[in-house]
Every structure is written in structure tokens, then in C-alpha cells.
PQR file of N, CA, C, O and H, with PARSE charges and radii, in Angstrom:
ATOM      1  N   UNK A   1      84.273 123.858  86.746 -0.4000 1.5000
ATOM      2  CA  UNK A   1      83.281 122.992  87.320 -0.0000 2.0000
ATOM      3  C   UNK A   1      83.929 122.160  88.419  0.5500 1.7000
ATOM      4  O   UNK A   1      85.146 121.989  88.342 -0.5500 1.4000
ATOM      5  N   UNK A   2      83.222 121.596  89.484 -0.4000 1.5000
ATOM      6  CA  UNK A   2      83.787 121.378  90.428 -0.0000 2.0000
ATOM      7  C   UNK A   2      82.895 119.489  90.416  0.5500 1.7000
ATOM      8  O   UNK A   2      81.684 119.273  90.431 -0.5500 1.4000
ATOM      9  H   UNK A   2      82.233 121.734  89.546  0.4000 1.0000
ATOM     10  N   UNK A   3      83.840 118.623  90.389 -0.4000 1.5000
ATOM     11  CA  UNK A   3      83.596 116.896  90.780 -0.0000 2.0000
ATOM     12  C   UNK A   3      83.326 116.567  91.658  0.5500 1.7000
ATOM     13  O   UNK A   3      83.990 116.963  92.616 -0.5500 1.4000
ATOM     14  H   UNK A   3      84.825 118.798  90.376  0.4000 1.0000
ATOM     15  N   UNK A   4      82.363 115.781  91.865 -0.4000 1.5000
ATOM     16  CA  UNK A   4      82.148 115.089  93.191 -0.0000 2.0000
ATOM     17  C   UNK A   4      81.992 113.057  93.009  0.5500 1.7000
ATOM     18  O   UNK A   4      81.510 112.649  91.952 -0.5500 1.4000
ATOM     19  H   UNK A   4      81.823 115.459  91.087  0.4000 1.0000
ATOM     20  N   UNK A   5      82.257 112.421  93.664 -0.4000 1.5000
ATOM     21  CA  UNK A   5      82.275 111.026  93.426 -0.0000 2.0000
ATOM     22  C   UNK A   5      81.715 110.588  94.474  0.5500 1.7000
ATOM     23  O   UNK A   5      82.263 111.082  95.459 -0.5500 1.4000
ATOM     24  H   UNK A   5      82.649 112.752  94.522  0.4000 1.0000
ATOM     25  N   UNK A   6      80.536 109.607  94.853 -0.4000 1.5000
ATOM     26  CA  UNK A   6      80.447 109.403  95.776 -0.0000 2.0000
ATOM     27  C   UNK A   6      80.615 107.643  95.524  0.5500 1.7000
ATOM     28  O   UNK A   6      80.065 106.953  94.666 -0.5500 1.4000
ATOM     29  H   UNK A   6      80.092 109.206  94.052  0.4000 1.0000
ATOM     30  N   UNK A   7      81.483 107.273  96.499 -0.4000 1.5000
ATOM     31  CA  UNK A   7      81.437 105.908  96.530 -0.0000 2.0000
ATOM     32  C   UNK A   7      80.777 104.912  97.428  0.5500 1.7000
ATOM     33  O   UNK A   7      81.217 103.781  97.640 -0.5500 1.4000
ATOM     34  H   UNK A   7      81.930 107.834  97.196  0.4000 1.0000
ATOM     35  N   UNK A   8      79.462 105.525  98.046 -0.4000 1.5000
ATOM     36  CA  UNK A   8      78.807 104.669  98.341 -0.0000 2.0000
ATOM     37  C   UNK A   8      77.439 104.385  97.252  0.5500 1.7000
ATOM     38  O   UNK A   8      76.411 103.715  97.348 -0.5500 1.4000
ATOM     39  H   UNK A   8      79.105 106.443  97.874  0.4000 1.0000
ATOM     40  N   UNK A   9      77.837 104.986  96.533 -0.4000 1.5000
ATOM     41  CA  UNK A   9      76.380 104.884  95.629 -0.0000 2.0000
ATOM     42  C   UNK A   9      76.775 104.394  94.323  0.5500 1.7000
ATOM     43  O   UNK A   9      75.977 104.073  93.442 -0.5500 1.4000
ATOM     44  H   UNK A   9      78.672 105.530  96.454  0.4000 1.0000
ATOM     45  N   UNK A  10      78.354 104.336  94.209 -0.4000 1.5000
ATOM     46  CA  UNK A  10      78.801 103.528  93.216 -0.0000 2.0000
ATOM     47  C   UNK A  10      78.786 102.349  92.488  0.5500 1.7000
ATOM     48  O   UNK A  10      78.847 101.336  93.185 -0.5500 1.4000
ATOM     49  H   UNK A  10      79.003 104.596  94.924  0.4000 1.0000
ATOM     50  N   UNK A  11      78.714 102.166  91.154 -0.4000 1.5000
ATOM     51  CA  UNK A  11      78.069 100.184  91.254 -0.0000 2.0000
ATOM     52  C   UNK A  11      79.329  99.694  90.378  0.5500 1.7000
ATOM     53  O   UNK A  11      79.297  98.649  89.729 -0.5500 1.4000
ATOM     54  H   UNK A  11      78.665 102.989  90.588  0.4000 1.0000
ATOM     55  N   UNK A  12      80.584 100.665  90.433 -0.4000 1.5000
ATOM     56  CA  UNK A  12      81.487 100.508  89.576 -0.0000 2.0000
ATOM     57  C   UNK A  12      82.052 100.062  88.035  0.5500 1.7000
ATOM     58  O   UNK A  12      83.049  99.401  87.742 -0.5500 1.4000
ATOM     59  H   UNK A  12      80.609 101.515  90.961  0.4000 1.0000
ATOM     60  N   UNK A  13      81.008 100.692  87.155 -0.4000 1.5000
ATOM     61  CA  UNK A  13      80.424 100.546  85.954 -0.0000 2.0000
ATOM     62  C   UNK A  13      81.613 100.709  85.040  0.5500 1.7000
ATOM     63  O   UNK A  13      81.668 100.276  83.888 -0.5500 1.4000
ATOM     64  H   UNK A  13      80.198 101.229  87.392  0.4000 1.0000
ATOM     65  N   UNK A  14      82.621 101.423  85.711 -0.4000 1.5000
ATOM     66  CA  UNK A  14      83.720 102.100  85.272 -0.0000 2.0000
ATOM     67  C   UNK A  14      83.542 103.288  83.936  0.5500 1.7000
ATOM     68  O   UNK A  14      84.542 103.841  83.478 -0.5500 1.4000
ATOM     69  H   UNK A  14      82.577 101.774  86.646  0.4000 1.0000
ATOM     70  N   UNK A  15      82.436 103.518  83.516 -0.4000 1.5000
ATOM     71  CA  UNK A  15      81.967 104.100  82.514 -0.0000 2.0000
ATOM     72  C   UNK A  15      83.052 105.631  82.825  0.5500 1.7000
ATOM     73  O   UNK A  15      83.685 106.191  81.930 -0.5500 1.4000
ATOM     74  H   UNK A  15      81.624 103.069  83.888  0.4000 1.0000
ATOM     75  N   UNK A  16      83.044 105.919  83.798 -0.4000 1.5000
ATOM     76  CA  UNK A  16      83.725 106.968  84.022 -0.0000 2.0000
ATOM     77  C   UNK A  16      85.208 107.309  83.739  0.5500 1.7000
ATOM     78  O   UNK A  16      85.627 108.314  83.164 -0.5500 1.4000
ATOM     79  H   UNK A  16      82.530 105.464  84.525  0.4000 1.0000
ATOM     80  N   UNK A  17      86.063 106.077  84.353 -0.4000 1.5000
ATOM     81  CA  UNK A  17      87.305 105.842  83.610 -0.0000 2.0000
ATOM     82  C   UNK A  17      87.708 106.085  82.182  0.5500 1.7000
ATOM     83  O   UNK A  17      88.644 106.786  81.798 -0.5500 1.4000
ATOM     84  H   UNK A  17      85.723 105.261  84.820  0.4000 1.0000
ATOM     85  N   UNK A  18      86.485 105.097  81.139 -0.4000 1.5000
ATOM     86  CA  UNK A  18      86.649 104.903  80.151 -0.0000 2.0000
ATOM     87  C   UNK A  18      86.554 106.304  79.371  0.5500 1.7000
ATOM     88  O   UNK A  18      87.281 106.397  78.382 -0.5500 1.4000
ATOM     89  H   UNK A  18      85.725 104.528  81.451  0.4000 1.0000
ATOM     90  N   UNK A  19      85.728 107.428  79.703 -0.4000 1.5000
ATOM     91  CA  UNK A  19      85.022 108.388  79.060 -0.0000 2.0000
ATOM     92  C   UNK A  19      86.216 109.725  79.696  0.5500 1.7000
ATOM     93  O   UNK A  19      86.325 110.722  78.983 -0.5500 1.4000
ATOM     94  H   UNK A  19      85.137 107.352  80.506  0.4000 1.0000
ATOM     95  N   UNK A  20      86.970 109.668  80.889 -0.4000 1.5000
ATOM     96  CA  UNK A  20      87.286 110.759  81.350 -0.0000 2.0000
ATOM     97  C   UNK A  20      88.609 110.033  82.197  0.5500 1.7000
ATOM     98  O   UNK A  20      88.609 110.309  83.396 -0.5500 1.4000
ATOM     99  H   UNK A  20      86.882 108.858  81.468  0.4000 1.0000
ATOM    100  N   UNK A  21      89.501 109.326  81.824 -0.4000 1.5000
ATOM    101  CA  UNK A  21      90.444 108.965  82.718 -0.0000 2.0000
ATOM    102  C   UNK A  21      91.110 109.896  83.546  0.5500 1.7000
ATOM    103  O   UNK A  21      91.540 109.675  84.678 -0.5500 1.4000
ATOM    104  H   UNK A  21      89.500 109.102  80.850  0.4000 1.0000
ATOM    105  N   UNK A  22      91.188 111.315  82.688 -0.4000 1.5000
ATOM    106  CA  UNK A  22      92.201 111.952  83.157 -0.0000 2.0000
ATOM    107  C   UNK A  22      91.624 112.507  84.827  0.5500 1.7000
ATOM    108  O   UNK A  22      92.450 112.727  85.713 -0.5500 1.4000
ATOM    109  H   UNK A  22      90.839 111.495  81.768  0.4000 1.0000
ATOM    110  N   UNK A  23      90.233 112.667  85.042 -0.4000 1.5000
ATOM    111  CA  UNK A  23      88.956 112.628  85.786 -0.0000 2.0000
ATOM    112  C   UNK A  23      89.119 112.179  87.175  0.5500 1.7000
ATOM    113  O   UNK A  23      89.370 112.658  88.281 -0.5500 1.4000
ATOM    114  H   UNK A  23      89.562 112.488  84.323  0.4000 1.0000
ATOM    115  N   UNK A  24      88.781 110.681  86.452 -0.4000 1.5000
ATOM    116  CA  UNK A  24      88.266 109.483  87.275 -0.0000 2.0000
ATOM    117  C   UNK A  24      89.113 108.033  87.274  0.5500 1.7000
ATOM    118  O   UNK A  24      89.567 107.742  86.167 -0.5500 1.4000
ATOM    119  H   UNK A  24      88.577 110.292  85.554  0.4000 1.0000
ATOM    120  N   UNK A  25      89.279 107.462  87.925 -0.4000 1.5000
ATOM    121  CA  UNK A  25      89.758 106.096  87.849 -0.0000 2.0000
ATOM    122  C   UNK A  25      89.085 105.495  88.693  0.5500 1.7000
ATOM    123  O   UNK A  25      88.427 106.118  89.527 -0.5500 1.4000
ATOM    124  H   UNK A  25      88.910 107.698  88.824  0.4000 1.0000
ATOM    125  N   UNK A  26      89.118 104.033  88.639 -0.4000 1.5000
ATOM    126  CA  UNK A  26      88.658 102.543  89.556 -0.0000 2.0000
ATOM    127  C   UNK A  26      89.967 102.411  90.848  0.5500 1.7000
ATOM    128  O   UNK A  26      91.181 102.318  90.665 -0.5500 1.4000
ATOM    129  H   UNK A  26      89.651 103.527  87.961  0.4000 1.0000
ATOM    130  N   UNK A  27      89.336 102.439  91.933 -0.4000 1.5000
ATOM    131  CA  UNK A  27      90.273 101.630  92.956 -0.0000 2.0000
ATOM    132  C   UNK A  27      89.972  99.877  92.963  0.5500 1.7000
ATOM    133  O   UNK A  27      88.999  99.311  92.465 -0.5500 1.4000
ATOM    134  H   UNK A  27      88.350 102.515  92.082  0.4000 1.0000
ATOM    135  N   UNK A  28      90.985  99.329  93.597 -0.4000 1.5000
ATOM    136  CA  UNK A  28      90.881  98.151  93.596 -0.0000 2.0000
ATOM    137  C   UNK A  28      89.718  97.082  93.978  0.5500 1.7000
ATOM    138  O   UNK A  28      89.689  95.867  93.778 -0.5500 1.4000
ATOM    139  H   UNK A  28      91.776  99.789  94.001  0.4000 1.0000
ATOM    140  N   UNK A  29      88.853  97.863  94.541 -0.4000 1.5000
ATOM    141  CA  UNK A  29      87.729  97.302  95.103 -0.0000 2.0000
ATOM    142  C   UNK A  29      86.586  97.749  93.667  0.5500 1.7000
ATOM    143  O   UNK A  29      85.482  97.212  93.574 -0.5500 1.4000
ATOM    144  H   UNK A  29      88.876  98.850  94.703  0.4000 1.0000
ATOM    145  N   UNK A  30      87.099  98.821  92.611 -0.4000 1.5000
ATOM    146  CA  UNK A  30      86.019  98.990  91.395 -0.0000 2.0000
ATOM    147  C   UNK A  30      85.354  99.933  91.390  0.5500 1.7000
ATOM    148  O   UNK A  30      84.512 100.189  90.529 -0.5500 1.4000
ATOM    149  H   UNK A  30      87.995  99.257  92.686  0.4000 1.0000
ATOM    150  N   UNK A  31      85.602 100.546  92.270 -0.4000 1.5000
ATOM    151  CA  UNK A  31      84.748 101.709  92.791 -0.0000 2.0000
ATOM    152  C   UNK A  31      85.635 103.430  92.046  0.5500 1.7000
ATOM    153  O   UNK A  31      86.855 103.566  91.955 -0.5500 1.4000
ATOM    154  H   UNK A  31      86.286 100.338  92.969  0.4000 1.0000
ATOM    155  N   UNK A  32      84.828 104.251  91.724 -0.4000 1.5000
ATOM    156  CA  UNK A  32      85.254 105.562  91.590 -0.0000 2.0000
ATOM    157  C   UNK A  32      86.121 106.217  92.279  0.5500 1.7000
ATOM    158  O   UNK A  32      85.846 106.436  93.459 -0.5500 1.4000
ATOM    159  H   UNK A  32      83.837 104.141  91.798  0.4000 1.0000
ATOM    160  N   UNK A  33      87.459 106.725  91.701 -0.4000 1.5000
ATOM    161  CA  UNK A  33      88.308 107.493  92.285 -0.0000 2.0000
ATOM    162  C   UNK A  33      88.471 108.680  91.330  0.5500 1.7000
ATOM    163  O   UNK A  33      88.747 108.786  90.135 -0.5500 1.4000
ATOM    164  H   UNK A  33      87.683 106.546  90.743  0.4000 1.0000
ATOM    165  N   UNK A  34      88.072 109.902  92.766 -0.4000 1.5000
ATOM    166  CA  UNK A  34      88.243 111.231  92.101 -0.0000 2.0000
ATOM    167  C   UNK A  34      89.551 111.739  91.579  0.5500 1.7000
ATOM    168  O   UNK A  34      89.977 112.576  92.375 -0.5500 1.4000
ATOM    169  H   UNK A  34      87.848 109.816  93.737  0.4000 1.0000
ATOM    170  N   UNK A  35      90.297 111.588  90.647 -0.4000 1.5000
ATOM    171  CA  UNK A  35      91.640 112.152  90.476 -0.0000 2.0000
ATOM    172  C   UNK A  35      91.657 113.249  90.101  0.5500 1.7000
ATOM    173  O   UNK A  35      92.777 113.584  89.714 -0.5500 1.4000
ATOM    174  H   UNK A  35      89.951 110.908  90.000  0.4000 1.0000
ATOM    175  N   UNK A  36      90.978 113.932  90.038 -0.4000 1.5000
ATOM    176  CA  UNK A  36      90.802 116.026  90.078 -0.0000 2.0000
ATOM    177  C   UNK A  36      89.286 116.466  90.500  0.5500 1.7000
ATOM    178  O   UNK A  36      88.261 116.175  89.884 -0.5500 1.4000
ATOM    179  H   UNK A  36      90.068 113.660  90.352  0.4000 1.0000
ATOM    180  N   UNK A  37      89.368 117.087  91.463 -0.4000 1.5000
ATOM    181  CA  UNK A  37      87.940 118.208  91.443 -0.0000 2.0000
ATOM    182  C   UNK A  37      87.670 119.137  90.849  0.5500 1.7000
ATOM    183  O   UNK A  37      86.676 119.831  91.062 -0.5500 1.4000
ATOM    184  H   UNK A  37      90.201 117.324  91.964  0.4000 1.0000
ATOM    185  N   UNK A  38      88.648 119.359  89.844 -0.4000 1.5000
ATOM    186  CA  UNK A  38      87.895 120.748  89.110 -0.0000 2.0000
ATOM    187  C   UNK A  38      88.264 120.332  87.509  0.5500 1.7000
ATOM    188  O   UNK A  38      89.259 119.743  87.087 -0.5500 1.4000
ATOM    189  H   UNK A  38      89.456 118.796  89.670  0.4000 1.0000
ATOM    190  N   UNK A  39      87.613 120.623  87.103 -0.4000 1.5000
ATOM    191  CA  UNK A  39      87.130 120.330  85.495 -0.0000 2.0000
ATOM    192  C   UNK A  39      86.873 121.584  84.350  0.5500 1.7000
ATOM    193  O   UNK A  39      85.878 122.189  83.952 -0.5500 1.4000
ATOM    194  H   UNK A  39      86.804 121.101  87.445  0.4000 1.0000
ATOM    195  N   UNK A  40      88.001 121.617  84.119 -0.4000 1.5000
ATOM    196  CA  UNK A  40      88.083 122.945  82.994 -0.0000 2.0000
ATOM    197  C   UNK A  40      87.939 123.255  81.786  0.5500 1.7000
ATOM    198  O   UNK A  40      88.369 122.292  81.150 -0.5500 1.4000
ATOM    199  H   UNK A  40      88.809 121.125  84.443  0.4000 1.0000
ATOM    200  N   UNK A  41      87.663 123.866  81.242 -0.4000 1.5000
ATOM    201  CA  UNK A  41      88.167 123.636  79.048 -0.0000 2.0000
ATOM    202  C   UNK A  41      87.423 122.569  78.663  0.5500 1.7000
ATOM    203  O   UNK A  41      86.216 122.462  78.879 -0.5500 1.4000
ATOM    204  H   UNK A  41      87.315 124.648  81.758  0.4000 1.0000
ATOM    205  N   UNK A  42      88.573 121.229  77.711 -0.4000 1.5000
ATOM    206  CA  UNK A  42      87.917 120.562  77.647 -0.0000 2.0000
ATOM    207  C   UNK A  42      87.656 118.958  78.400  0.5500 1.7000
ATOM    208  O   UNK A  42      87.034 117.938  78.106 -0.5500 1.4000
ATOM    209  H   UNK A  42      89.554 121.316  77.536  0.4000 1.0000
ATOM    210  N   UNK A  43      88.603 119.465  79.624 -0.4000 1.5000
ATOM    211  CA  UNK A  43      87.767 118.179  80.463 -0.0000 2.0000
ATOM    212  C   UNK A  43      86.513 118.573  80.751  0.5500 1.7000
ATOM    213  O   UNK A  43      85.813 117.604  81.045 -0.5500 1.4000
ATOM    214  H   UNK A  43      89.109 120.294  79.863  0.4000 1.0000
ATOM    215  N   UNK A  44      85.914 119.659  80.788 -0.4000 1.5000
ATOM    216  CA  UNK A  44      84.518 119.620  81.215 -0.0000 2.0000
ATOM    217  C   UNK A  44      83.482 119.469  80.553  0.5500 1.7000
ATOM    218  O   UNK A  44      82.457 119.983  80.999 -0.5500 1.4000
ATOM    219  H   UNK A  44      86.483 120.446  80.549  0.4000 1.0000
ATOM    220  N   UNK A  45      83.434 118.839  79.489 -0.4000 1.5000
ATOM    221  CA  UNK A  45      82.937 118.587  78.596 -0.0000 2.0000
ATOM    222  C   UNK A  45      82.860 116.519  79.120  0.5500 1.7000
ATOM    223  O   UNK A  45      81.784 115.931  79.221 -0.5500 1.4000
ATOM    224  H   UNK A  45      84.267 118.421  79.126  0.4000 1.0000
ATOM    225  N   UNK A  46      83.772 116.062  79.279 -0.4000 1.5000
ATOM    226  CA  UNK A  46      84.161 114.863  79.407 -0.0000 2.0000
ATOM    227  C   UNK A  46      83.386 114.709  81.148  0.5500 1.7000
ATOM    228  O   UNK A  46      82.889 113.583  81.149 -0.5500 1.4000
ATOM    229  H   UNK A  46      84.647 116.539  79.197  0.4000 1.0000
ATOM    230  N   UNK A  47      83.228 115.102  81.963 -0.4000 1.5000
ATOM    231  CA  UNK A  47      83.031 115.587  83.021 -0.0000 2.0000
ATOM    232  C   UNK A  47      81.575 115.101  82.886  0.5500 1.7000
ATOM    233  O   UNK A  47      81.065 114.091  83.373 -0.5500 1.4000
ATOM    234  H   UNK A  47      83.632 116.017  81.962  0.4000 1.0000
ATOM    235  N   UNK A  48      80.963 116.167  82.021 -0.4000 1.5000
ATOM    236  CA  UNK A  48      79.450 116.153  82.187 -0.0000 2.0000
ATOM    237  C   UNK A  48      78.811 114.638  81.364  0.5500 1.7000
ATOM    238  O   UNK A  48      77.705 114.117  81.509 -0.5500 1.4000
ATOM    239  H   UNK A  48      81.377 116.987  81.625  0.4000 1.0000
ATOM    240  N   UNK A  49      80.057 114.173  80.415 -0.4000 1.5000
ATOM    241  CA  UNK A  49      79.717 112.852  79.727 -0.0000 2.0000
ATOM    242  C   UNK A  49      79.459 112.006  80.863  0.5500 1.7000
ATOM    243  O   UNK A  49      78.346 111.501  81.012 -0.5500 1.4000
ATOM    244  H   UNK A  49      80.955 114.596  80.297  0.4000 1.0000
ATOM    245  N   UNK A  50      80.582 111.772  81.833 -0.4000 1.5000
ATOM    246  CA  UNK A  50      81.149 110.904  82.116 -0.0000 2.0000
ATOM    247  C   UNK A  50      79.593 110.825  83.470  0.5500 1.7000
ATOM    248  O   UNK A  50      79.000 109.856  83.944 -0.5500 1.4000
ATOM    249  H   UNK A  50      81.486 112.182  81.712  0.4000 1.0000
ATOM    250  N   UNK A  51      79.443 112.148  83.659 -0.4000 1.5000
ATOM    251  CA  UNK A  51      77.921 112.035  84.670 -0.0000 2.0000
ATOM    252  C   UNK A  51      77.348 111.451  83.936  0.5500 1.7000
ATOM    253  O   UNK A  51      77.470 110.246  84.156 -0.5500 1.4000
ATOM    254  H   UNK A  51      79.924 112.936  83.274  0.4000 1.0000
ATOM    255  N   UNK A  52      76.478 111.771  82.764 -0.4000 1.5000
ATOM    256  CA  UNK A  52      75.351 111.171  81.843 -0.0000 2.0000
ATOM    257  C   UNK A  52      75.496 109.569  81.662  0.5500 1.7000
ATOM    258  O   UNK A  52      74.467 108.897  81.592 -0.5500 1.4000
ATOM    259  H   UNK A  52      76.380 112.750  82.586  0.4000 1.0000
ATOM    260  N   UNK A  53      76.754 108.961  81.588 -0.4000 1.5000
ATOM    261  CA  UNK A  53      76.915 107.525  81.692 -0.0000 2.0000
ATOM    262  C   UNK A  53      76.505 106.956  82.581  0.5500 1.7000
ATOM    263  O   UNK A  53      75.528 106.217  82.458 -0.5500 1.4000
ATOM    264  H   UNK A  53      77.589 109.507  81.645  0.4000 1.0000
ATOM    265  N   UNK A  54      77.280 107.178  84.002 -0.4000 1.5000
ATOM    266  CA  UNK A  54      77.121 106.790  85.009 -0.0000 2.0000
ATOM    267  C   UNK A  54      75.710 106.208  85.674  0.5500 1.7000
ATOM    268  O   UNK A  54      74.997 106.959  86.339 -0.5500 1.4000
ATOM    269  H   UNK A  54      78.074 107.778  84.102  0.4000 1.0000
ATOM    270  N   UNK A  55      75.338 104.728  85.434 -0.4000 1.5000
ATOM    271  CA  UNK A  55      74.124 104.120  85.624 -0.0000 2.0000
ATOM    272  C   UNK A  55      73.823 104.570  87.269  0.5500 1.7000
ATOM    273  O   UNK A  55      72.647 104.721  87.600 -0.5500 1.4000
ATOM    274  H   UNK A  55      75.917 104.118  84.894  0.4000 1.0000
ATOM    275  N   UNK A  56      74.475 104.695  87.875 -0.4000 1.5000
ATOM    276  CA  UNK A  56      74.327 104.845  89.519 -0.0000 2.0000
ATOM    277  C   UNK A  56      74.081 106.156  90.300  0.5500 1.7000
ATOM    278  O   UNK A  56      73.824 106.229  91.502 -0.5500 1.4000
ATOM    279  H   UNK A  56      75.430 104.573  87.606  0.4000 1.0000
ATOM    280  N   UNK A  57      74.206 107.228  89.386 -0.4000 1.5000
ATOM    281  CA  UNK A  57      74.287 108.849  89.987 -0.0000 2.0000
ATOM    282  C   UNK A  57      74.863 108.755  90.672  0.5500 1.7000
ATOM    283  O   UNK A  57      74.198 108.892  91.699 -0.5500 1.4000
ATOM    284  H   UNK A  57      74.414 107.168  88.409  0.4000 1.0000
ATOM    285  N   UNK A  58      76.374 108.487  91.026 -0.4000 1.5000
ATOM    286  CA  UNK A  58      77.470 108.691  91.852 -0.0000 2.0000
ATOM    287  C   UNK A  58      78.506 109.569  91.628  0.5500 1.7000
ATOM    288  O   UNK A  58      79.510 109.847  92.282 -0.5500 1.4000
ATOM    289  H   UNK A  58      76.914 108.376  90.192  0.4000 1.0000
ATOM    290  N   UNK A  59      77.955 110.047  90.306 -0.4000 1.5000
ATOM    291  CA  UNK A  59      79.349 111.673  89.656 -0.0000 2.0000
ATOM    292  C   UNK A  59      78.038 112.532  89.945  0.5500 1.7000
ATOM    293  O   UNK A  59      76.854 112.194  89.912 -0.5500 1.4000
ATOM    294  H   UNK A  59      77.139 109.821  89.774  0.4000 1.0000
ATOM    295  N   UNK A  60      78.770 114.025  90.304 -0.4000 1.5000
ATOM    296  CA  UNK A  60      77.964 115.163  90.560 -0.0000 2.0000
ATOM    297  C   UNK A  60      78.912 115.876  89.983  0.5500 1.7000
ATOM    298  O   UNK A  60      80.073 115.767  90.377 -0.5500 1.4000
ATOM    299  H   UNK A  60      79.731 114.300  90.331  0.4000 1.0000
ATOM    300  N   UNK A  61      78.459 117.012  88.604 -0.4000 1.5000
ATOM    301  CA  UNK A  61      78.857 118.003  88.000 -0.0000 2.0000
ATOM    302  C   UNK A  61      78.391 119.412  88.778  0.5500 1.7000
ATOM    303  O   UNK A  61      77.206 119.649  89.013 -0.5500 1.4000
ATOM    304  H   UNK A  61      77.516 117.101  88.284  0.4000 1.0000
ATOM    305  N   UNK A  62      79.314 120.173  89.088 -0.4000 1.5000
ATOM    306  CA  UNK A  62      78.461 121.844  89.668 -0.0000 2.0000
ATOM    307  C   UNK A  62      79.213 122.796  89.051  0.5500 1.7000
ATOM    308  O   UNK A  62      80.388 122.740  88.688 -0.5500 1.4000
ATOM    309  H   UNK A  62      80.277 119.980  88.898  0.4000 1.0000
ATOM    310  N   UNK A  63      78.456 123.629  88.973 -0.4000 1.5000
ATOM    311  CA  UNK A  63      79.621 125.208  88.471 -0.0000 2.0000
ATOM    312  C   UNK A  63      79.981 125.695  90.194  0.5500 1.7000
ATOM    313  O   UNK A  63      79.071 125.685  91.023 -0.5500 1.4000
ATOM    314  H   UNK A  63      77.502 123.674  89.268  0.4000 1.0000
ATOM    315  N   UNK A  64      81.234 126.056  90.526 -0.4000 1.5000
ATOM    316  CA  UNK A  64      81.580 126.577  91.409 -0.0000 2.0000
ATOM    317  C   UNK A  64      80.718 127.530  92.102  0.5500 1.7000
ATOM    318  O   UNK A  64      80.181 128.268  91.275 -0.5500 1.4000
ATOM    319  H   UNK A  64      81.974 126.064  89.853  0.4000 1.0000
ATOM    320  N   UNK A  65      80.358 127.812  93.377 -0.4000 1.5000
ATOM    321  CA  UNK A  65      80.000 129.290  94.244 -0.0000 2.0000
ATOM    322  C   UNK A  65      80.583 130.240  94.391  0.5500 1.7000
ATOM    323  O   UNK A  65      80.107 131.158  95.058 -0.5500 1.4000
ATOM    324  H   UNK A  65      80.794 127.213  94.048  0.4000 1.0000
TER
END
């Protein structure tokens, strides 16, 4: 599966961190940082959590093209 973060639509909830660190992290401003685009096994499982949290729709889950 392939990550997407967008940080203008971010409200920095950090929900994402908490659920998928290995994922996602906060930059200093609070905002979503992508630390991998592709999501395998069982990060992708954590992946699709970490979308479903996210109050802001700023994670995008896709299966590759």
C-alpha cells in the first residue's frame, strides 16, 4: 500500500503517531510527517487505522498501480 500525508489539511491530532509511529511522526510545527510510503504486512494494517483516526482526512491509504 502506498501513504500519502497531506499537510495542509492537517489539524495535527497526532492520532497517527500514536497508532503507527513506525509510519508517521509530528514535525515541530505538529503537523504529519511521512516516514515511509509504502506499507506492508503488518504495518498495513496500522496504516489503514491510523487513516480511520485521523479527524482531518489528511492520511490517504491506496493499493499501488
Amino acid at each position: 500500500m502506498r501513504l500519502r500525508a497531506d499537510t495542509g489539511v492537517c489539524a495535527g491530532a497526532g492520532q497517527c503517531a500514536r497508532v503507527a509511529p513506525d509510519l508517521f511522526d509530528q514535525g515541530d510545527d505538529g503537523l504529519v510527517v511521512l516516514r515511509r510510503a509504502d506499507a506492508d504486512g503488518p504495518a498495513r494494517d496500522r496504516a489503514l487505522l491510523a487513516a480511520d483516526l485521523c479527524p482531518s482526512g489528511a492520511l490517504r491509504v491506496t493499493d499501488p498501480a
